[in-house]
C-alpha positions in Angstrom: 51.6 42.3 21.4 49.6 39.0 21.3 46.4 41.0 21.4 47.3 43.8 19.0 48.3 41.1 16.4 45.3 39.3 16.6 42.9 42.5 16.1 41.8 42.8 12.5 42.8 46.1 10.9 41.5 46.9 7.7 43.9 49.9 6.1 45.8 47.3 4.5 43.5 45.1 3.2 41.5 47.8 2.0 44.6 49.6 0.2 45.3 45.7 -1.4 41.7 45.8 -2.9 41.6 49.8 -3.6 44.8 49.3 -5.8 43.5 46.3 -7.4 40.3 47.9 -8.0 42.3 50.7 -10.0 44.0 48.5 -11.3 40.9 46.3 -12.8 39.0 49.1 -14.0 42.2 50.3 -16.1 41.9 47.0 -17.2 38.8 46.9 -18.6 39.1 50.7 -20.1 41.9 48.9 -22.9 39.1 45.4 -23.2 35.9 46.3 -22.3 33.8 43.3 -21.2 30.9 42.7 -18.9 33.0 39.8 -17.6 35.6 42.6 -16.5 33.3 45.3 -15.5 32.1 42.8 -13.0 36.2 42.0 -11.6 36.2 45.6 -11.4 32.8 46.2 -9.4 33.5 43.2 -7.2 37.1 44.4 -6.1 35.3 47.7 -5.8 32.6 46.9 -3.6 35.1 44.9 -1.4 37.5 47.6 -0.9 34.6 50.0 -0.2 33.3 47.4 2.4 36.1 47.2 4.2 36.6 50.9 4.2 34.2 53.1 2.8 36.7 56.5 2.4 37.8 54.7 -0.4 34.8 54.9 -1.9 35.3 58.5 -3.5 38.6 58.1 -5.0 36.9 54.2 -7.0 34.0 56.4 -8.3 35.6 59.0 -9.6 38.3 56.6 -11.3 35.6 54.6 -13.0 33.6 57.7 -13.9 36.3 59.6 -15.7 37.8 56.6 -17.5 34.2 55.7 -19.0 33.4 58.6 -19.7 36.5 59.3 -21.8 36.0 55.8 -23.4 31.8 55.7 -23.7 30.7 59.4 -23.9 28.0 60.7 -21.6 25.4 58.7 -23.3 27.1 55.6 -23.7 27.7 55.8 -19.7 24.5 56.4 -18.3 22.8 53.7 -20.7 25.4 51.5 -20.7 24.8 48.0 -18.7 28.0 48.3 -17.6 28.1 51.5 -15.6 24.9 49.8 -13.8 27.0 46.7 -12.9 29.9 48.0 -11.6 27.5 50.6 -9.6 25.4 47.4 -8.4 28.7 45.6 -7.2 30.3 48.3 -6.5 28.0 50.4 -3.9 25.7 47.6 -2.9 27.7 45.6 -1.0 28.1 48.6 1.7 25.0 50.2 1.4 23.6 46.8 2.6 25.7 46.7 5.5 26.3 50.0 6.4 22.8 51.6 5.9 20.3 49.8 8.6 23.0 50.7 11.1 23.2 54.2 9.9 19.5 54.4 10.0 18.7 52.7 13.2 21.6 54.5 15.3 20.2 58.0 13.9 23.9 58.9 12.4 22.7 59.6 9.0 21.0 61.9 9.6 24.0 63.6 11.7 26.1 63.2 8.4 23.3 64.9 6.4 22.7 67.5 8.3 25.6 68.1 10.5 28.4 66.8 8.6 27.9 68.3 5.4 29.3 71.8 5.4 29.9 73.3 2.1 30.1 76.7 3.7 33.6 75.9 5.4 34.9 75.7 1.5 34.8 79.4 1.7 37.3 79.8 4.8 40.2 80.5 4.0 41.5 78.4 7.1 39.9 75.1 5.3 42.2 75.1 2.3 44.9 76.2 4.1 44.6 73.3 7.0 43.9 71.2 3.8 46.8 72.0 2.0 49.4 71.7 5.4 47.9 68.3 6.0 48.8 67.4 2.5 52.3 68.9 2.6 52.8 67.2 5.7 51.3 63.8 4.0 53.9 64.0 1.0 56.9 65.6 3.1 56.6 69.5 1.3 55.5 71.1 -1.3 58.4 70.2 -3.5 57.1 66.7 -3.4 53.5 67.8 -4.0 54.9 70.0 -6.8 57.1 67.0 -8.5 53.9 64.5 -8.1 51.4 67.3 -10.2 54.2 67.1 -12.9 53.9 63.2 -13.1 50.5 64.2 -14.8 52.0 66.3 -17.1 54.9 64.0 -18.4 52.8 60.9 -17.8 53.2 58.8 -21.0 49.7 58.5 -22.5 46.1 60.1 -22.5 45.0 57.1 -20.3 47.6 57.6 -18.0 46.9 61.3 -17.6 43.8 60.6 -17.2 43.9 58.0 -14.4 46.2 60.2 -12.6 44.0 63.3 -12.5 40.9 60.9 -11.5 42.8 60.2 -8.1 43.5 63.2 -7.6 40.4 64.8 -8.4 39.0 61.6 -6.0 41.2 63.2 -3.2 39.7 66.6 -3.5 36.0 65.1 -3.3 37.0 62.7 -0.3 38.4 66.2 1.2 35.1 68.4 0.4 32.5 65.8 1.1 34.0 62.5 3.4 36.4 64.1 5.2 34.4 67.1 7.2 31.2 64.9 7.4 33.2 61.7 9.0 34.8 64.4 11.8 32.0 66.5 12.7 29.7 63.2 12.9 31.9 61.0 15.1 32.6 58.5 12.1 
């Protein structure tokens, strides 16, 4: 026990700064503020550090919410999309890339890990979904959580709750099936 409790594991730091991440890019949808945008990116780009699988479900959070708040054009030209993608990816890219590109494992995940065709397989969604019902304990649960959306009490909170979600489903398509068949 003396060894296992001095080994560093990382799920629950990273679900600390994942949450809190959420939690400051909410925060900066209701007072936008470069000052916030970079809380947000640097919470980000920690949580993503210490795990990078967290990485889609971020993204996809901060995506929807600016986009619903800036417009298409006010997100791609905005310095604050740019930020929070500089503090937000860098961070990992740095230290996960040379290691990626020395040890020849990219381009396992480009090539071997990526498999869009499996999304056509009847047996992925189906796996997918047990794994999920399993997750939540049945599809009751699953059922009850999708109608938190509906009743939630605002459009921000709708739309925060479909961006994890939706950050779920492009961890499953992309992360998930490139991370097994590549060893990661």
């Amino acid at each position: 026990t003396v060894v296992v409790s001095l080994a560093f594991h990382p799920d629950a730091l990273m679900l600390m700064l994942m949450i809190a991440s959420w939690y400051a890019i909410v925060r900066n949808d209701f007072a936008p503020s470069l000052g916030g945008t970079a809380i947000a990116g640097l919470l980000s780009g920690l949580a993503i550090l210490i795990q990078p699988v967290c990485a889609p479900s971020i993204v996809v959070l901060y995506v929807l919410i600016s986009l619903r708040g800036m417009g298409i054009r006010g997100f791609f030209l905005g310095v604050e999309t740019w930020a929070m993608a500089v503090l937000a990816l860098a961070p990992s890219a740095c230290y996960y890339l040379p290691d990626l590109i020395r040890s020849g494992r990219l381009q396992a995940l480009v090539v071997s890990g990526y498999r869009p065709e499996l999304w056509q397989t009847p047996e992925f969604w189906s796996s997918w979904r047990d794994m999920l019902f399993e997750l939540v304990h049945g599809p009751y649960v699953a059922g009850v959580a999708l109608l938190g959306i509906v009743f939630a009490p605002s459009q921000r909170s709708r739309a925060v709750l479909v961006s994890l979600v939706f950050g779920y489903l492009v961890y499953g398509l992309a992360v998930l099936e490139a991370g097994r068949d590549a060893g990661v």
